[in-house]
C-alpha positions as CSV (number, residue, x, y, z in Angstrom):
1,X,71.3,163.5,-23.1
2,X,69.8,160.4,-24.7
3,X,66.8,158.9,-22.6
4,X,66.4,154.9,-22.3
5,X,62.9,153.2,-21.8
6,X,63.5,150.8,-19.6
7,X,59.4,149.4,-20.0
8,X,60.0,148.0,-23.6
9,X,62.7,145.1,-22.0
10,X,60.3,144.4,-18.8
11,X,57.4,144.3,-21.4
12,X,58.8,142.2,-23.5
13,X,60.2,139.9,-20.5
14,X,57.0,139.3,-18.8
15,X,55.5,138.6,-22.4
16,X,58.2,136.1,-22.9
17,X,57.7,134.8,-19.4
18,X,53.7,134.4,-19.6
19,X,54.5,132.2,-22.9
20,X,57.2,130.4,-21.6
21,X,54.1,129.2,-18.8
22,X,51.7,128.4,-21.4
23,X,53.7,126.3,-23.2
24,X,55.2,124.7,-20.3
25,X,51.3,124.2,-19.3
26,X,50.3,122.4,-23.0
27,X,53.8,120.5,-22.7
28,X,52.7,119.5,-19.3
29,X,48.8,118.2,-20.3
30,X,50.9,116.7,-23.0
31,X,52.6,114.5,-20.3
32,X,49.5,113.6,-18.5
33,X,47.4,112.7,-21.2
34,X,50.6,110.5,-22.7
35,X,50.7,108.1,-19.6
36,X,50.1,104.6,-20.4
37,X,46.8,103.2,-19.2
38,X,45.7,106.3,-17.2
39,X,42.1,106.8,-16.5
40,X,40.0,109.7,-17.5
41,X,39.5,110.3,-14.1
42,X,43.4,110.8,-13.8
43,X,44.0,112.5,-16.5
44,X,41.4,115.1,-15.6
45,X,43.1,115.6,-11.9
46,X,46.0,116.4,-13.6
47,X,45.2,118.4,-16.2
48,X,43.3,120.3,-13.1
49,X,46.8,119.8,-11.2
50,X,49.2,121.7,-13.8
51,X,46.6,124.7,-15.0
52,X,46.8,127.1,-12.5
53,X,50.7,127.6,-13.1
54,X,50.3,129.3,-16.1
55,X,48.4,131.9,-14.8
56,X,50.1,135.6,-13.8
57,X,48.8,135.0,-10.1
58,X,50.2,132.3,-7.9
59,X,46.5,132.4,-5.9
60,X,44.8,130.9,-9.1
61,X,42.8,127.6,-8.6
62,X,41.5,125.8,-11.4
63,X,38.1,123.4,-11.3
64,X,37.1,121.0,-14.3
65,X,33.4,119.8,-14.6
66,X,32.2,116.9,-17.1
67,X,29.4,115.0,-17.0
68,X,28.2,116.1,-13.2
69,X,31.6,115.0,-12.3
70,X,34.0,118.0,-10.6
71,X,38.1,118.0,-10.3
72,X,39.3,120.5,-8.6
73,X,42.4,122.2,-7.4
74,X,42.4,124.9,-4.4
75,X,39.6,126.5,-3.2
76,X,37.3,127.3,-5.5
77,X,34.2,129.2,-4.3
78,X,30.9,129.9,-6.3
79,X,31.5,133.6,-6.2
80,X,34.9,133.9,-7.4
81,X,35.8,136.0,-9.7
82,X,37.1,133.6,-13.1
83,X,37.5,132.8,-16.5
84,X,36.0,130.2,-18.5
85,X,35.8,127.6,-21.8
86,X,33.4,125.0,-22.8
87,X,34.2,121.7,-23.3
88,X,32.8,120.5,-26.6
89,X,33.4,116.6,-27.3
90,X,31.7,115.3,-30.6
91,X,29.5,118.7,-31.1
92,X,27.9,118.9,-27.7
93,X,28.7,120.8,-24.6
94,X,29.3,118.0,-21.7
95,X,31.5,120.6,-19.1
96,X,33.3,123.5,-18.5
97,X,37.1,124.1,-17.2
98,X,37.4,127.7,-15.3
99,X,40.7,129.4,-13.7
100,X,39.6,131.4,-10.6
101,X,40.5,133.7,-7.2
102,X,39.0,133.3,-4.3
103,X,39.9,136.5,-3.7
104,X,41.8,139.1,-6.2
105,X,45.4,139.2,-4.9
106,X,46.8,142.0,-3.3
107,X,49.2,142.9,-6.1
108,X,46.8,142.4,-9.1
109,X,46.1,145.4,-11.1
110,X,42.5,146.4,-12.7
111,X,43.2,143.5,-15.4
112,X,43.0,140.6,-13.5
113,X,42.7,138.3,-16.1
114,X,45.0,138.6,-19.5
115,X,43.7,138.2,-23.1
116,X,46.5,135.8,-23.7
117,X,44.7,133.7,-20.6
118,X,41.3,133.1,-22.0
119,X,43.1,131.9,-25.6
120,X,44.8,129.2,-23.4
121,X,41.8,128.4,-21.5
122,X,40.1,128.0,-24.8
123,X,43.1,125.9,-26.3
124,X,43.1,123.6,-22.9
125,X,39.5,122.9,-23.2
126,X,40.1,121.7,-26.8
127,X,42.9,119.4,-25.9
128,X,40.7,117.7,-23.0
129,X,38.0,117.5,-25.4
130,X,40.1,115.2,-28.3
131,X,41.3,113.5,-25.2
132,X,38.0,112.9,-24.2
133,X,37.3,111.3,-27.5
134,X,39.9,109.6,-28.0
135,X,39.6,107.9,-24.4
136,X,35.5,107.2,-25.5
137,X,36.9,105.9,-28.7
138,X,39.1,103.6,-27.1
139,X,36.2,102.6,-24.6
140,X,33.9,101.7,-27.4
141,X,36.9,99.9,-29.0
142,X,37.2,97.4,-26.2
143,X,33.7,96.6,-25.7
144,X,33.5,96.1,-29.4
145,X,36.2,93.7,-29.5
146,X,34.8,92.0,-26.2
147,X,31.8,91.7,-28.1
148,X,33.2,90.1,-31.1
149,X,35.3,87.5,-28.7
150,X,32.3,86.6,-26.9
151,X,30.3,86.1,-30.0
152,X,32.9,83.9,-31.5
153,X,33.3,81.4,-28.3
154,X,29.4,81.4,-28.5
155,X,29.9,80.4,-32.0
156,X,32.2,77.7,-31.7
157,X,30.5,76.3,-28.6
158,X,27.1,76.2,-31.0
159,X,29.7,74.2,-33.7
160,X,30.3,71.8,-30.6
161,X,26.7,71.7,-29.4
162,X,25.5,70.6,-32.7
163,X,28.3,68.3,-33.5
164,X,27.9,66.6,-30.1
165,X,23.9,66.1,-30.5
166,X,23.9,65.0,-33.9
167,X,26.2,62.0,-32.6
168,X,23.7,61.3,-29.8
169,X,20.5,61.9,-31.9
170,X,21.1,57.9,-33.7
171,X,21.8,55.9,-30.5
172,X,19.4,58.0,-28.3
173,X,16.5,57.3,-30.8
174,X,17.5,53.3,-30.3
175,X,16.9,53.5,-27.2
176,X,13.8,55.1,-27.2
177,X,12.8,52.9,-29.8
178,X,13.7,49.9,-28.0
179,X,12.4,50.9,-25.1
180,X,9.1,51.6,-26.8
181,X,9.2,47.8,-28.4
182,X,10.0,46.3,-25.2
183,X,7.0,47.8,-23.6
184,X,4.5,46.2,-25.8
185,X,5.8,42.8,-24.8
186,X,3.2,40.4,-22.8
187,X,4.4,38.7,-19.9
188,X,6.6,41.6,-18.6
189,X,6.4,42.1,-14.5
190,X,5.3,45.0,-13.3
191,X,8.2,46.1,-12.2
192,X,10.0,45.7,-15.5
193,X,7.2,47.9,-16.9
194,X,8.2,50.5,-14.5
195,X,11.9,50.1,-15.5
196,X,11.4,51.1,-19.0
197,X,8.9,53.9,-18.7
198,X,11.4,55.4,-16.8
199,X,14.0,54.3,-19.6
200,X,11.4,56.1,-22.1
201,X,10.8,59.1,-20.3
202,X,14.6,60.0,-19.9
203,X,15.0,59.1,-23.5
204,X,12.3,62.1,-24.3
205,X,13.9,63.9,-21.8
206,X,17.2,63.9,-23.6
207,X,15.6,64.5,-26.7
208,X,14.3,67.6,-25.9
209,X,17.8,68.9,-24.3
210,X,19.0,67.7,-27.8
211,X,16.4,69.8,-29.4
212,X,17.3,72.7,-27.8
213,X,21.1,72.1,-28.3
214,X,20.6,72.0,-32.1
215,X,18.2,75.2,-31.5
216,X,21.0,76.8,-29.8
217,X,23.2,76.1,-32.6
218,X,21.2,77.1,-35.4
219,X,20.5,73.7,-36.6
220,X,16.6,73.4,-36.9
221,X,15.3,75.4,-39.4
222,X,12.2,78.1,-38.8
223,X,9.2,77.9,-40.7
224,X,9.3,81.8,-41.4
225,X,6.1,84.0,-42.5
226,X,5.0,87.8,-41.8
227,X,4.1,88.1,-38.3
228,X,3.0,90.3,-35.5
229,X,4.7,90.3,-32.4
230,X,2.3,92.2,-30.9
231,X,0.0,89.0,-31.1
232,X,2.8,86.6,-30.2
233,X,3.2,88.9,-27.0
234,X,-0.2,89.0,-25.9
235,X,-1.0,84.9,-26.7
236,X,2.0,83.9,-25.0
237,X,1.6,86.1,-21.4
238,X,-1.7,85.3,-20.9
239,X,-1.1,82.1,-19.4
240,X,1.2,83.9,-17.1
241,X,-1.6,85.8,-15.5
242,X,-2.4,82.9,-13.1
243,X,1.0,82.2,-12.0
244,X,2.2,85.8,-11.9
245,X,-1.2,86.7,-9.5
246,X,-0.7,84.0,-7.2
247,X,2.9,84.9,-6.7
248,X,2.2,88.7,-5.9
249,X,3.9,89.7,-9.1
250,X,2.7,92.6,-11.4
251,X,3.0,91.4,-15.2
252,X,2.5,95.0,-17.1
253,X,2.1,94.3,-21.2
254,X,2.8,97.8,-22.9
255,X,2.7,97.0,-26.5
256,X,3.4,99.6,-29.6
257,X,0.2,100.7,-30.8
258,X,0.7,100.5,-34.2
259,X,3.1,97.9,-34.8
260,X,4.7,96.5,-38.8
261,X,5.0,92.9,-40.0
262,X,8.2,90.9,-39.2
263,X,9.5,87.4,-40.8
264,X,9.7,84.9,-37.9
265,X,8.5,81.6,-37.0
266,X,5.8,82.5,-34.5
267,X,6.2,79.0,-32.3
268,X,10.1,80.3,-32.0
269,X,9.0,83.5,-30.8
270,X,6.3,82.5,-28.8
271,X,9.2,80.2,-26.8
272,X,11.8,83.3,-26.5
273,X,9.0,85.2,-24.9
274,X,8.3,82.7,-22.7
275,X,11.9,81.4,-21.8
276,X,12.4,85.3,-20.7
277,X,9.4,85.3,-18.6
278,X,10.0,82.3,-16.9
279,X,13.5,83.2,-16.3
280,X,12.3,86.6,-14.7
281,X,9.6,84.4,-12.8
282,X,12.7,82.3,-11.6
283,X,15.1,84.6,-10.4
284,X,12.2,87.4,-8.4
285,X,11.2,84.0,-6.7
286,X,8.6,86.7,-4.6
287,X,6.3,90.0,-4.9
288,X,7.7,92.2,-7.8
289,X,7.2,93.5,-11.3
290,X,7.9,92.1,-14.9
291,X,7.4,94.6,-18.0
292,X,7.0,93.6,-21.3
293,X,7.2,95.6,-24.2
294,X,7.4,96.5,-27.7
295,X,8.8,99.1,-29.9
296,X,9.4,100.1,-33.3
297,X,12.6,101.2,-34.3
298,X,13.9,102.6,-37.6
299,X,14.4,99.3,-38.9
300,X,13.8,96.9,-36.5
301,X,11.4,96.0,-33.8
302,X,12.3,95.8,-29.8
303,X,10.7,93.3,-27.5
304,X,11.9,94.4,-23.9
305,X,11.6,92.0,-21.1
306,X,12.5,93.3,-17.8
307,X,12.3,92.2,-14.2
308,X,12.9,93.6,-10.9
309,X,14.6,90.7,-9.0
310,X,17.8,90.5,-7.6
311,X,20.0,91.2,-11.0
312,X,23.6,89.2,-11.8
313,X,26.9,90.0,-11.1
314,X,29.2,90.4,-14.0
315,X,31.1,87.5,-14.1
316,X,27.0,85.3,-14.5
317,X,26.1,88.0,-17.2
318,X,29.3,86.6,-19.3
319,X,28.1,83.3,-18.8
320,X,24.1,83.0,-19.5
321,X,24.2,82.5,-23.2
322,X,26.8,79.3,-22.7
323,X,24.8,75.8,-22.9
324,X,24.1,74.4,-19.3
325,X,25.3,77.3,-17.5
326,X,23.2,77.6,-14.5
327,X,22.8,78.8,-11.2
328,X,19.7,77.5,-9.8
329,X,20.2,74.2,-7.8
330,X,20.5,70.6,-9.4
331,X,17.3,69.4,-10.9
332,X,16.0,73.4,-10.9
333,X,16.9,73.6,-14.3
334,X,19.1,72.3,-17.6
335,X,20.8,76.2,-18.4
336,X,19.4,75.9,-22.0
337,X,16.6,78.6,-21.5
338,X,18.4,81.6,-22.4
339,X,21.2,79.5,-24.8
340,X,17.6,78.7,-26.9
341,X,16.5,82.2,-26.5
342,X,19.8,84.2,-28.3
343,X,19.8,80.6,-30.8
344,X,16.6,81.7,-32.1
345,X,17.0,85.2,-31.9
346,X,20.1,84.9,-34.4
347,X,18.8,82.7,-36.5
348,X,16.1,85.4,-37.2
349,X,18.7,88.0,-38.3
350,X,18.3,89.9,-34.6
351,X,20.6,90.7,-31.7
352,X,19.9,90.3,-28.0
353,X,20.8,93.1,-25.3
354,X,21.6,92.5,-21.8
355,X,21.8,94.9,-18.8
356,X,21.6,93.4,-15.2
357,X,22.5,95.3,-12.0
358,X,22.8,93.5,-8.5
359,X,19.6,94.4,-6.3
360,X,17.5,96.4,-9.3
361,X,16.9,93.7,-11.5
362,X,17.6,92.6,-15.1
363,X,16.6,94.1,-19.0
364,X,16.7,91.9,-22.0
365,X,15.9,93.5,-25.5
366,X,16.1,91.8,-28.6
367,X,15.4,93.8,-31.7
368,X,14.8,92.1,-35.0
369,X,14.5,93.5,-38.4
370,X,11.3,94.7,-40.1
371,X,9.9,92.6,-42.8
372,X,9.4,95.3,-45.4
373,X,10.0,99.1,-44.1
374,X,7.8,100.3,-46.8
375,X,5.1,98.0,-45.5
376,X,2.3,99.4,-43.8
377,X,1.9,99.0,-39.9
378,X,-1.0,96.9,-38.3
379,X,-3.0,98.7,-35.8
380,X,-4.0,96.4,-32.4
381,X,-7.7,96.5,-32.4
């Protein structure tokens, strides 16, 4: 009598079967991952969402943690019994996914994991880590391009700006000059006199806006030579100390000790330092703190202004770098400041950095290439 093992065919089903949910679990993160503009966030969920089906158990629950962030699905308590796989993205461990039971089910055996479990586990965790990089990627790609959009508007705006005040520069200096002429006449009353002082003064006025216009747009060229910021930083806040005291707010100077030479035009400096200053000074308006610093970088130097005032929505941070683009009240100010500030910082081969967050205050820091790396570094005294 011939005897049949009827364990191979059940083996082999339930191996077939356990696949069959792994696959349909990779098809199914597949899915997820493949939906147009999803968020991380939601992709995560649902990855979370559709693991715990592949497991043998039904009771499985399945919790995702990147970045300090947790997605979890089912009960999940610290004690559980569980699997787990790293998350790796670019080289470095940011989170973990694990499969779990609050409690081992009634039917499970004294394997209550399978090998072929932790392999998925491990392949699941690779496939949210790529998808994590390629969601950064596409992050990064966006800002960059944002970037390059807002740098060409600020371009052709500086185009404008400089076409415009070359074509004012010839009749505004006739009427200064006029003005000026007219003065010197005998005879005049005194109330003419008055007339064209005032005629003078907005000429200079104008001029200077002019000034910084063609500043703005790269259009007045710096008298470049090796300098030390340090020294431009330290000249140009001390005639903050007064104003800064009487208005309750602390100006701290935290300079690099040992600081290299850099090509600039030290007047042009001196009035970026001070046009970020007085912009901090502005916006605090009250008791509060502005920091000043510098550092040295690989291959260029930082000078960090920061402020604790009131910080700027989003939709003013797009905005401060565009010519006459204010929000203090009429006659407050022209909304050149900061247009002169990023003019001169680009026409010295640097880049300026913005970060500003409503009620804790705003960082500016503009880094600007070393003269000569292989130059040796002053030392402040």
């Amino acid at each position: 009598m011939m005897m049949v093992n009827s364990r191979a065919p059940q083996s082999e089903t339930a191996a077939l079967r356990e696949r069959l949910k792994e696959l349909t679990c990779l098809y199914d993160i597949a899915k997820v991952a493949s939906q147009p503009n999803a968020s991380l966030d939601a992709i995560l969920e649902g990855i979370v969402k559709v693991l715990p089906a592949a497991w043998q158990y039904p009771e499985a629950a399945a919790r995702l943690v990147l970045d300090g962030n947790t997605y979890a699905n089912g009960h999940f308590p610290a004690s559980c019994q569980k699997q787990s796989a790293d998350i790796i993205v670019n080289h470095k461990p940011c989170g973990v996914i694990e499969i779990g039971y609050a409690e081992p089910p009634s039917d499970s055996g004294i394997d209550l994991f399978l090998p072929e479990e932790q392999r998925l586990l491990n392949e699941v965790a690779h496939q949210t880590a790529l998808i994590i990089e390629c969601k950064q990627a596409e992050e990064d790609r966006l800002i960059l391009c944002d970037q390059l959009r807002h740098a060409d508007r600020l371009a052709t705006i500086g185009m404008l700006s400089a076409g415009v005040a070359h074509e004012l520069n010839e009749p505004l200096g006739n009427i200064l000059g006029f003005a000026q002429l007219a003065k010197k006449c005998g005879g005049l009353p005194e109330a003419a006199k008055q007339d064209i002082e005032k005629i003078e003064k907005a000429s200079l006025d104008a001029r200077q806006i002019i000034q910084k216009l063609l500043i703005f747009a790269g259009q007045v060229p710096a008298e470049k030579k090796p300098v030390n910021l340090n020294e431009v930083v330290e000249d140009g806040l001390y005639f903050f100390n007064a104003r800064c005291a009487k208005e309750g707010i602390e100006l701290v100077c935290d300079c690099c000790q040992t600081f290299p030479v850099i090509l600039g035009d030290p007047v042009q400096l001196n009035q970026v330092l001070v046009n970020l200053v007085v912009n901090a000074l502005q916006a605090m308006g009250g008791p509060g703190r502005i920091t000043v610093q510098t550092q040295v970088l690989e291959h260029h130097v930082r000078l960090v202004v920061q402020d604790t005032g009131p910080g700027m929505p989003q939709e003013v941070l797009d905005r401060i770098f565009v010519p006459f683009f204010t929000t203090k009240d009429i006659g407050q100010g022209t909304g050149l400041g900061l247009p002169v500030v990023h003019g001169i910082v680009t026409a010295h081969g640097g880049t300026i950095y913005v970060e500003s967050t409503v009620g804790r205050g705003t960082h500016f820091a503009i880094h600007l290439p070393i003269h000569n790396a292989s130059a040796q570094r002053t030392r402040r005294p």
